[in-house]
C-alpha positions in Angstrom: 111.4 73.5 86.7 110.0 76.7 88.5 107.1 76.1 91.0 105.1 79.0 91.5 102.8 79.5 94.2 99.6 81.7 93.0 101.3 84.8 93.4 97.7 86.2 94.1 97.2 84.4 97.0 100.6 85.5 98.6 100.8 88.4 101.3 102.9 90.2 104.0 101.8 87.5 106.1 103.5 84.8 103.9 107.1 87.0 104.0 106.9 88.4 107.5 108.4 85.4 109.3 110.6 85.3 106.7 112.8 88.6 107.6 116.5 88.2 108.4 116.4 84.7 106.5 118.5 84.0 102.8 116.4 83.8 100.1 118.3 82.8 96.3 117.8 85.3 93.8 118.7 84.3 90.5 118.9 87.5 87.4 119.1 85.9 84.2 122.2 85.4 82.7 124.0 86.0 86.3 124.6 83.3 88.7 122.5 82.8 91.5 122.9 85.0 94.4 122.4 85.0 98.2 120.0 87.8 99.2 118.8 88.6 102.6 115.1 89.4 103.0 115.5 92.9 105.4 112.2 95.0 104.6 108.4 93.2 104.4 106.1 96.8 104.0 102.1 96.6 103.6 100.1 99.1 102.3 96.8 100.4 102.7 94.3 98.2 101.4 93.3 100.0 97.8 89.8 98.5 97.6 87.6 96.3 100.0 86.9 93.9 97.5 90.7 92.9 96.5 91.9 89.6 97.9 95.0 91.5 99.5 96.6 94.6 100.7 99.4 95.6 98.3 103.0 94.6 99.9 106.6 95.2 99.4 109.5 93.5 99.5 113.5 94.4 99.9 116.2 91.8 99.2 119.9 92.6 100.0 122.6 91.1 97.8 126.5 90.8 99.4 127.2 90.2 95.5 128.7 93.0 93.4 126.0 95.4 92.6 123.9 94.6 89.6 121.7 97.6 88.6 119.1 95.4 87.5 114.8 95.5 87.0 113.6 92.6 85.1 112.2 89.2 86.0 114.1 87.0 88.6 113.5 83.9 90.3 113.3 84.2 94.0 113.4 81.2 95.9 113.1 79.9 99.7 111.9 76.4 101.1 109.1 77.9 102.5 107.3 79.7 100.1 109.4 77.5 96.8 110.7 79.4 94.1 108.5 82.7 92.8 109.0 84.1 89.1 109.1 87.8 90.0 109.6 91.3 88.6 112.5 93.1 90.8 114.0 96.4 91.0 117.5 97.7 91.5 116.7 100.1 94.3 120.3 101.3 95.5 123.1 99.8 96.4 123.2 98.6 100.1 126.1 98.6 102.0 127.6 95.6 101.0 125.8 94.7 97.6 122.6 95.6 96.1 119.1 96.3 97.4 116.1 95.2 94.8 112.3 95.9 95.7 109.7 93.2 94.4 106.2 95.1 94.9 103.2 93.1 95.0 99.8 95.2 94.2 
């Protein structure tokens, strides 16, 4: 079963102490893979009203590159698992790197 923390509520703040740590990224119909949290980036707030400034995420995979953008399941014990959108964003050096925005 996939717990979701309100993906609303989450921020930079939630990811930053979370650089440089393994996260499990799981593409459907692939097996789970080990990818490494290496880029947290906030944005400008786009309105004073909104609950958050928009943020950005990069994972890097040491699996085989999978050119893939789609929904995932990214999970850590501290934040649980998240049912997120990723994107394939280029392949690093020694897998691939996917971008998970959050606006």
């Amino acid at each position: 079963m996939i717990v979701t923390p309100d993906l609303a509520a989450l921020t930079a703040d939630h990811f930053r102490p979370l650089l440089d740590q393994d996260f499990t990224l799981a593409i459907d119909g692939a097996a789970p893979c080990a990818a490494r949290l290496v880029e947290v980036t906030e944005g400008a707030p786009l309105h004073p009203s909104l609950p958050r400034a928009p943020f950005s995420l990069i994972l890097q995979t040491t699996a085989p590159p999978v050119p893939w953008q789609g929904p995932v399941v990214l999970a850590h014990p501290a934040i649980g698992e998240l049912a997120i959108v990723v994107t394939a964003v280029a392949p690093g050096p020694t897998g691939q790197r996917y971008q998970a925005v959050f606006a």
